[in-house]
Kinemage of the C-alpha trace (Angstrom):
@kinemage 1
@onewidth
@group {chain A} dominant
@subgroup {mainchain}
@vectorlist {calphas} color= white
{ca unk a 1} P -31.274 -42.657 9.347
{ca unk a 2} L -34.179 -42.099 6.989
{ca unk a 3} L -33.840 -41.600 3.318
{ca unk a 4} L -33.827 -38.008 3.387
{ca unk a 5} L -30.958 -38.192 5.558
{ca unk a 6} L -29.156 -41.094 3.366
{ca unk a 7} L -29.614 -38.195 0.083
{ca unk a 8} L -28.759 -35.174 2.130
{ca unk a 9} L -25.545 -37.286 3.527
{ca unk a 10} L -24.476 -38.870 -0.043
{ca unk a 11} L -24.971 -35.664 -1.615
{ca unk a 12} L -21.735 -33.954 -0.407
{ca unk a 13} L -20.076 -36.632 -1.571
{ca unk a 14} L -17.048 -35.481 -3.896
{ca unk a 15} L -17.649 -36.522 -7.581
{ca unk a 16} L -17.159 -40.061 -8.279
{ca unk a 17} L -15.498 -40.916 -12.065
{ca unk a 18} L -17.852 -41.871 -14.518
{ca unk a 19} L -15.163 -43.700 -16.751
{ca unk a 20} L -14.962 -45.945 -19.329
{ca unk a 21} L -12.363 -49.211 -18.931
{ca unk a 22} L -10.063 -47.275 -20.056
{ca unk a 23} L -10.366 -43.674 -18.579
{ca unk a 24} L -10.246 -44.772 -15.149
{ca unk a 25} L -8.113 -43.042 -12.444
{ca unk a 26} L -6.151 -43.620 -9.424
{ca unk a 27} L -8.398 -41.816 -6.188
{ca unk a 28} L -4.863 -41.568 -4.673
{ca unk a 29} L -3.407 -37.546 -5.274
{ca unk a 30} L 0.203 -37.005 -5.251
{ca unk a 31} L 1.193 -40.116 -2.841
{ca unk a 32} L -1.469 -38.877 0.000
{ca unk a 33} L -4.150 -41.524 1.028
{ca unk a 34} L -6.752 -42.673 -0.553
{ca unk a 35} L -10.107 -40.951 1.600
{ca unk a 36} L -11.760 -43.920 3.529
{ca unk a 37} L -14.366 -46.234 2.363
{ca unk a 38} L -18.137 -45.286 3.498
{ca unk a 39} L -20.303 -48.072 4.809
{ca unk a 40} L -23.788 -47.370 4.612
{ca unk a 41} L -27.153 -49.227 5.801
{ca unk a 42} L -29.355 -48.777 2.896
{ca unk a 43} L -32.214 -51.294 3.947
{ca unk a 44} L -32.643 -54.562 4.689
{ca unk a 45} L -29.478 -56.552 4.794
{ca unk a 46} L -28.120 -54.599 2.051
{ca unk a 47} L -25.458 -51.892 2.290
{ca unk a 48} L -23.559 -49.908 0.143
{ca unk a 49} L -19.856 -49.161 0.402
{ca unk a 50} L -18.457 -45.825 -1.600
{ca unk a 51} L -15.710 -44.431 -2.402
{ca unk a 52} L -13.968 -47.123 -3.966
{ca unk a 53} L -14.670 -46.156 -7.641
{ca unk a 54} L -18.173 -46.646 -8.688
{ca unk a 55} L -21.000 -47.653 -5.977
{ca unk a 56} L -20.705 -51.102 -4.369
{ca unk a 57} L -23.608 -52.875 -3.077
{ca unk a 58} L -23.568 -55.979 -0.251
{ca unk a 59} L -25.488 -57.991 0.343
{ca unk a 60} L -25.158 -60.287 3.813
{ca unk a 61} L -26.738 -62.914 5.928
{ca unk a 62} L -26.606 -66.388 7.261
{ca unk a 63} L -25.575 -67.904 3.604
{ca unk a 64} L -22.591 -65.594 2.646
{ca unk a 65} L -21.997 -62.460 0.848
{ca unk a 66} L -23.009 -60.838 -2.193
{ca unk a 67} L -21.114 -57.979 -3.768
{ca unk a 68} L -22.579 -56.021 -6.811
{ca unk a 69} L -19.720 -54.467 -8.119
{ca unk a 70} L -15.908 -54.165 -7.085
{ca unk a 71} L -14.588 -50.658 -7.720
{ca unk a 72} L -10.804 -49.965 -8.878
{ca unk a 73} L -8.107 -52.453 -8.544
{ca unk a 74} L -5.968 -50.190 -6.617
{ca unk a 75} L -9.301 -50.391 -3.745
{ca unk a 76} L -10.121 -53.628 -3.431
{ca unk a 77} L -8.030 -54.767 -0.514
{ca unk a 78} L -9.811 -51.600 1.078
{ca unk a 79} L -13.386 -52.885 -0.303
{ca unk a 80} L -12.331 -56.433 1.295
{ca unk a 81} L -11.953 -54.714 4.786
{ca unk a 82} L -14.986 -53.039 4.471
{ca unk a 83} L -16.590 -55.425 3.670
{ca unk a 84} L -15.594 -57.565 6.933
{ca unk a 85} L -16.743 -55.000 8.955
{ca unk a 86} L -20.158 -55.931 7.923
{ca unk a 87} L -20.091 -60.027 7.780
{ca unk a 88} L -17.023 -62.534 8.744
{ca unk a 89} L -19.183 -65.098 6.347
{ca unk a 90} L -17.556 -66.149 2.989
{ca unk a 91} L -17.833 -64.243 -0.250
{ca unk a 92} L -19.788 -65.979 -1.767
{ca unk a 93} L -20.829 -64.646 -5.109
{ca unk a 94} L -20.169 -61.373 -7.125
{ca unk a 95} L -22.374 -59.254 -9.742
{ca unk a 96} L -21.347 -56.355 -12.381
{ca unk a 97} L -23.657 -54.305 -13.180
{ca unk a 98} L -21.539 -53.453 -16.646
{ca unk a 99} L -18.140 -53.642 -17.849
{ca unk a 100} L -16.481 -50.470 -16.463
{ca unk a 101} L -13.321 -50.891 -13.986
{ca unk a 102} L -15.150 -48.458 -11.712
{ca unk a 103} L -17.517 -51.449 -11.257
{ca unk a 104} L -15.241 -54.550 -11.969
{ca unk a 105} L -11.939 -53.521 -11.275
{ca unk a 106} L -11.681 -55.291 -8.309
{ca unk a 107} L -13.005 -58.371 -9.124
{ca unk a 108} L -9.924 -60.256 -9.398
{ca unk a 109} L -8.711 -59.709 -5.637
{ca unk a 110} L -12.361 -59.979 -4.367
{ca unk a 111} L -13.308 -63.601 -6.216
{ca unk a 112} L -10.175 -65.047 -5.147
{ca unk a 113} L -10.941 -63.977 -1.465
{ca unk a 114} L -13.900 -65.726 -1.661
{ca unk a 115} L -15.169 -69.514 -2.114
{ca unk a 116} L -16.620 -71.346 -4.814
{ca unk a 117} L -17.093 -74.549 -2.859
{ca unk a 118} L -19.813 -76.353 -4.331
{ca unk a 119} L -19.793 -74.186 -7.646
{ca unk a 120} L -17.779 -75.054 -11.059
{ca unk a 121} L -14.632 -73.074 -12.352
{ca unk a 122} L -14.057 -74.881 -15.624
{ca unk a 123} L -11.842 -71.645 -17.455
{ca unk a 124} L -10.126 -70.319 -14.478
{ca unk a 125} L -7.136 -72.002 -13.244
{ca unk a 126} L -7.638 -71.183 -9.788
{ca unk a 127} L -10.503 -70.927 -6.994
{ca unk a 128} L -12.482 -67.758 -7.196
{ca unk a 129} L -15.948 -67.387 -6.786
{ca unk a 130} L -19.011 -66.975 -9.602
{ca unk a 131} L -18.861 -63.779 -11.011
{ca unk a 132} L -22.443 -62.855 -12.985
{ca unk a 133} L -22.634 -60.379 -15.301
{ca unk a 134} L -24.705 -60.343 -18.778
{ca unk a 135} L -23.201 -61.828 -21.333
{ca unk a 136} L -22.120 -58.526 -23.389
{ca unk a 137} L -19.560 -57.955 -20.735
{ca unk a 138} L -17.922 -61.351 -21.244
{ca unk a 139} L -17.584 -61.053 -24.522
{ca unk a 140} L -15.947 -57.518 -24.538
{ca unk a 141} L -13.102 -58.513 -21.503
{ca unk a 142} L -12.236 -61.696 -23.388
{ca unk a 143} L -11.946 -59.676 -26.717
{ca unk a 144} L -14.827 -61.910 -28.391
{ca unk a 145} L -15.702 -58.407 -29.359
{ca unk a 146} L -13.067 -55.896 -30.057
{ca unk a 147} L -12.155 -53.733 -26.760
{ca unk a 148} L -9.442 -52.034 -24.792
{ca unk a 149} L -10.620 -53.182 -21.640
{ca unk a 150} L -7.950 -55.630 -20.514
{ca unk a 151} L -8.561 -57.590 -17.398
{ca unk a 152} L -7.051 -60.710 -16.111
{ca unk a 153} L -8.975 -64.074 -16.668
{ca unk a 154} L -9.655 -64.291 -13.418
{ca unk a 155} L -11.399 -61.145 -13.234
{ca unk a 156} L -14.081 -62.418 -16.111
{ca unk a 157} L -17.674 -62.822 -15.507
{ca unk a 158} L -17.634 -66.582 -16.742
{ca unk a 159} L -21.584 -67.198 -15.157
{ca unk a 160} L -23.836 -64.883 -17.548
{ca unk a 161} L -27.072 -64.401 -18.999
{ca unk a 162} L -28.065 -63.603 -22.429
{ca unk a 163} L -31.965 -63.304 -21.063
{ca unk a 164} L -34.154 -60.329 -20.406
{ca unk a 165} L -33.953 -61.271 -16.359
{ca unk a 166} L -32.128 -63.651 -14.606
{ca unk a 167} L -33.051 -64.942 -10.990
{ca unk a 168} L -30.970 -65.354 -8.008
{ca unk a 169} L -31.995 -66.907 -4.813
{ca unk a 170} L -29.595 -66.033 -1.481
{ca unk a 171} L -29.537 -65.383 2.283
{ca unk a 172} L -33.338 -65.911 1.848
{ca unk a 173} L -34.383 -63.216 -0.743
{ca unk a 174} L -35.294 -63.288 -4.108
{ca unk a 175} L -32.635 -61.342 -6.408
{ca unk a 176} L -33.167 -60.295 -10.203
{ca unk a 177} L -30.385 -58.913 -12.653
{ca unk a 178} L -32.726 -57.381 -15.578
{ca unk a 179} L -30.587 -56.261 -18.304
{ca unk a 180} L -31.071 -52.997 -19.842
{ca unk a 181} L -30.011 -52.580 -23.642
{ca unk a 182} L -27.646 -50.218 -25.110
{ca unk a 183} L -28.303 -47.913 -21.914
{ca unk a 184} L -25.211 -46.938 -20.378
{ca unk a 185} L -23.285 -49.842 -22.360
{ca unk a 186} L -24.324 -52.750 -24.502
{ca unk a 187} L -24.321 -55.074 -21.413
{ca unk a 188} L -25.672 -53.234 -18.086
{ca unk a 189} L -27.873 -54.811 -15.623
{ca unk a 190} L -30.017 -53.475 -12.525
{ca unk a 191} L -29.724 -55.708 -9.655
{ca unk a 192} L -33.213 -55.796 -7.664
{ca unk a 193} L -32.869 -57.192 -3.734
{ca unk a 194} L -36.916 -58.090 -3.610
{ca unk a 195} L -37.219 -58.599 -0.075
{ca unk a 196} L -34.464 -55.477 1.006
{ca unk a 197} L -36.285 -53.459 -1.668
{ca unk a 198} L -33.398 -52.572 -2.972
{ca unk a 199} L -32.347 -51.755 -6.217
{ca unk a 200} L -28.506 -51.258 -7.369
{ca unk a 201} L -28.657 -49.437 -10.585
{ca unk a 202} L -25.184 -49.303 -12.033
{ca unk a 203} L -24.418 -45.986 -14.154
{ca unk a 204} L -27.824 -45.903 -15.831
{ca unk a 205} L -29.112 -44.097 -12.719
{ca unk a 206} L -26.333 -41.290 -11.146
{ca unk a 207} L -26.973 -38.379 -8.932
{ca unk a 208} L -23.973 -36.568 -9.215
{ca unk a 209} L -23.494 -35.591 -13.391
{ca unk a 210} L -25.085 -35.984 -16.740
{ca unk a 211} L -25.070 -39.557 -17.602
{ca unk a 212} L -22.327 -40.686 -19.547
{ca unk a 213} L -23.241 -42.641 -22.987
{ca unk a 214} L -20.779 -45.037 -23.229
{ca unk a 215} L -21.722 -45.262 -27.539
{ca unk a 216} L -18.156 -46.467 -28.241
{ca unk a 217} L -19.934 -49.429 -25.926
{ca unk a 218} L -23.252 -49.618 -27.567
{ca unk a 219} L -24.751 -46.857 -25.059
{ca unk a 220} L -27.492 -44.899 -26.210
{ca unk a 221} L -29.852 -41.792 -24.215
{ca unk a 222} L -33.060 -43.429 -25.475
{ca unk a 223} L -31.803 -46.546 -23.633
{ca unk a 224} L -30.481 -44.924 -20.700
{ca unk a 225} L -34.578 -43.072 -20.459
{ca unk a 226} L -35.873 -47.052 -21.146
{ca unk a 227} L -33.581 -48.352 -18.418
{ca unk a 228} L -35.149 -45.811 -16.063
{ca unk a 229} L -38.431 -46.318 -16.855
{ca unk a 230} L -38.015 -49.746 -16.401
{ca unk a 231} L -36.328 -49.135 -12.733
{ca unk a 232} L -39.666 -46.757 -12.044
{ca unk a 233} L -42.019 -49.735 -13.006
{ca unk a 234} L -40.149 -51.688 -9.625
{ca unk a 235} L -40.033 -48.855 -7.184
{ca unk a 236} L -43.008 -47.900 -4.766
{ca unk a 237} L -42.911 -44.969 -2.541
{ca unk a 238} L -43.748 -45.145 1.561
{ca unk a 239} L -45.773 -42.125 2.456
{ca unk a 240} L -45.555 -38.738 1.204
{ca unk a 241} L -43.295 -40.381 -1.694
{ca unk a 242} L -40.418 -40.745 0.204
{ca unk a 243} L -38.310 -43.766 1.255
{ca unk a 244} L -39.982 -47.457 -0.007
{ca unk a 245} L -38.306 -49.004 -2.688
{ca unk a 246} L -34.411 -47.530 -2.747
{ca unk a 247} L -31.892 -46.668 -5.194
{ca unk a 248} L -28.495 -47.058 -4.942
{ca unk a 249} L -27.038 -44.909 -8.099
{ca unk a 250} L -23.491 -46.162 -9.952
{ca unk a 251} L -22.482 -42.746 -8.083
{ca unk a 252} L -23.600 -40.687 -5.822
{ca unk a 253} L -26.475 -40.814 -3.502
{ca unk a 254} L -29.049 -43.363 -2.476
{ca unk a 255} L -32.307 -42.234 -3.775
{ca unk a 256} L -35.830 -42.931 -3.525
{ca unk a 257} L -38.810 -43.210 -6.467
{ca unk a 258} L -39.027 -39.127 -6.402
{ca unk a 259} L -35.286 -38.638 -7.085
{ca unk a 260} L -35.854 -41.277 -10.112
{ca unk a 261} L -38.529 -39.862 -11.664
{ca unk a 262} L -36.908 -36.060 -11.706
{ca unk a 263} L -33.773 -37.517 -13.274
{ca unk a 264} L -35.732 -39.433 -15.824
{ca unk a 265} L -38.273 -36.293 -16.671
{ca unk a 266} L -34.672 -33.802 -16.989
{ca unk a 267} L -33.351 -36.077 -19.454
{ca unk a 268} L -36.598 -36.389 -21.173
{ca unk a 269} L -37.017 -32.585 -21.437
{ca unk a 270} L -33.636 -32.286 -22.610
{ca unk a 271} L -33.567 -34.767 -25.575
{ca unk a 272} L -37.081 -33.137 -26.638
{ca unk a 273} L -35.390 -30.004 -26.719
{ca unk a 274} L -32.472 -31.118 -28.304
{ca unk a 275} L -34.843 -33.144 -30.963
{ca unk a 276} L -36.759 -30.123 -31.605
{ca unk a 277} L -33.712 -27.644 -32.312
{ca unk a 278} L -32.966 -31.096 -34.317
{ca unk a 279} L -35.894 -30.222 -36.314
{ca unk a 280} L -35.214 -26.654 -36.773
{ca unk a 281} L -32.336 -27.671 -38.779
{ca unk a 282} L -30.063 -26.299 -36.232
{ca unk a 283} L -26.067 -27.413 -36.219
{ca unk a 284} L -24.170 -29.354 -33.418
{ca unk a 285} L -22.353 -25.970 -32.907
{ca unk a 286} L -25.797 -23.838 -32.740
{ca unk a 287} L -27.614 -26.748 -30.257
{ca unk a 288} L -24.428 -25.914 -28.408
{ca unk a 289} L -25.249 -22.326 -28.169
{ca unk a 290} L -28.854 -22.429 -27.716
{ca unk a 291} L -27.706 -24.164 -24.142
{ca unk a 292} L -30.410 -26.523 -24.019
{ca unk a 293} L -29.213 -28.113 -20.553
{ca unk a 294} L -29.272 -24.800 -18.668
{ca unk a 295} L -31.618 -25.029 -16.246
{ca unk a 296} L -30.303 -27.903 -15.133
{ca unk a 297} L -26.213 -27.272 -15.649
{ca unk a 298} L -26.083 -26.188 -11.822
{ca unk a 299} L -27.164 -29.804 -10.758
{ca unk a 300} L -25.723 -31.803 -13.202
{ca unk a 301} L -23.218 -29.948 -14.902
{ca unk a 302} L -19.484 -31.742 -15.722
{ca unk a 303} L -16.435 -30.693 -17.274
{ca unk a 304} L -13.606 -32.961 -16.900
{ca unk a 305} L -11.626 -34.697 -19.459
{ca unk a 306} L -13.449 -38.182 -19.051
{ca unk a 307} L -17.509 -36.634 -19.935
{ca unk a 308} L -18.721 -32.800 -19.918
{ca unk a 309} L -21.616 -31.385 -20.561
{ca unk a 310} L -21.054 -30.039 -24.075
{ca unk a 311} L -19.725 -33.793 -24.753
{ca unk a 312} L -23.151 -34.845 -23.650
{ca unk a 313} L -25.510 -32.465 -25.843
{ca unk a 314} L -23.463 -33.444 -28.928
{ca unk a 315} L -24.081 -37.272 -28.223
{ca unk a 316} L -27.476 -36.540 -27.951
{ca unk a 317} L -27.689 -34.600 -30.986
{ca unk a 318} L -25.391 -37.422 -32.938
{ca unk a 319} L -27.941 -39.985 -31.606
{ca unk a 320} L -30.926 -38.178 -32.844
{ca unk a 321} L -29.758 -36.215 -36.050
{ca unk a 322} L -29.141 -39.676 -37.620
């Protein structure tokens, strides 16, 4: 399947949450099942599996498994099984791209499926595997800074960095997490699979809504638009600008360097024109009416109680009005 097929396909998926620790939902509706996992074949010998909360990327070959990201408690048993049907070799590490129990919800039930042989576990009191996150996400699950999010011990990314890039070396390819600050959150990192060209984003990159600005979390537009630039800076187009270097979003489709850029230049276009209303002395209320989001509402419009569109102009306008 080529990457115009992987967008067109992951496209119709149905929205995915975009939730904060503490606004995530059960996928179940009133006692029906859960809608089955997705495994797709991004590139190389990574894949991504969705539907389990936020976007999970594996990684696979002759030295384990890699898993960047876990999705909702209530799905990891389901993530596990998916994930067998693509390697019967241990789990052997797991990566968050940022603190959100769409993306590390499941890490309890996934580490402790895995191994840790030949890898320390000096705070946990039983065997799960290394969990990597930056460090920012550490400190808010263990409370060293004040947060809701409440997960287990066991569910803590104990093995993080506090760097600008860390490097990873597994089933022969070169892996860097690259933090990007106060993006999304405080604490998110892009994953980058060099050999797989692959790229796992977390939620600074999503094709399905507005982003949400997590500022309760330290999350800021400008550093969402950095983050992306940054992410542009690693990707190279094949021919024509489609398919090279892909990008698997924190929801929604996989995407190549084209789908990138148009995100980045939309949010761009909007902050300038939020800035300049700014300017005009113009009140959150009036930015409001002047709908300066639009032309691009039909694409990335939301209104649900977790993020909406009018929650997302007056963030902007609170970030720039300062």
């Amino acid at each position: 399947m080529n990457s115009r097929a992987y967008r067109r396909w992951a496209g119709a998926l149905p929205l995915l949450a975009i939730a904060a620790a503490s606004l995530a939902q059960d996928d179940s509706r009133d006692g029906e099942e859960p809608p089955a996992l997705s495994v797709i074949p991004v590139q190389g010998n990574v894949y991504l599996i969705a539907g389990a909360g936020g976007n999970i990327a594996v990684q696979t070959g002759d030295d384990g498994v890699l898993v960047v990201d876990t999705g909702l408690p209530e799905n990891a048993e389901r993530v596990l099984a998916a994930i067998r049907t693509l390697s019967d070799r241990p789990i052997r590490f797991v990566v968050n791209t940022h603190v959100h129990p769409d993306h590390t919800g499941g890490n309890g039930t996934i580490g402790a499926a895995g191994t840790n042989e030949g890898f320390r576990d000096a705070l946990r009191s039983e065997p799960v595997v290394p969990i990597y996150a930056h460090e920012t996400v550490l400190h808010r699950l263990s409370g060293a800074i004040e947060d809701p999010i409440d997960l287990p011990v066991r569910s803590w990314p104990i093995d993080t960095y506090h760097v600008d890039k860390f490097d990873m070396y597994f089933n022969g390819e070169s892996i860097q997490l690259r933090h990007q600050p106060n993006a999304h959150t405080d604490g998110d990192s892009i994953v980058w699979f060099r050999r797989s060209d692959v790229i796992a984003t977390g939620d600074v990159y999503l094709t399905t809504s507005y982003p949400f600005i997590d500022v309760a979390r330290g999350g800021s537009l400008q550093g969402i638009i950095d983050a992306l630039n940054e992410l542009l800076d690693l990707m190279i187009p094949d021919r024509n600008e489609e398919g090279g270097t892909l990008a698997i979003s924190g929801h929604g489709a996989i995407s190549d360097e084209y789908e990138v850029v148009n995100y980045r230049d939309m949010l761009t276009i909007i902050r300038d024109r939020i800035v300049a209303l700014i300017d005009m002395g113009m009140t959150p209320e009036q930015v409001k009416a002047a709908q300066p989001t639009f032309d691009y509402d039909g694409r990335y419009g939301i209104d649900s109680t977790l993020w909406s569109t009018e929650r997302f102009i007056e963030t902007i306008y609170e970030e720039y009005a300062e």
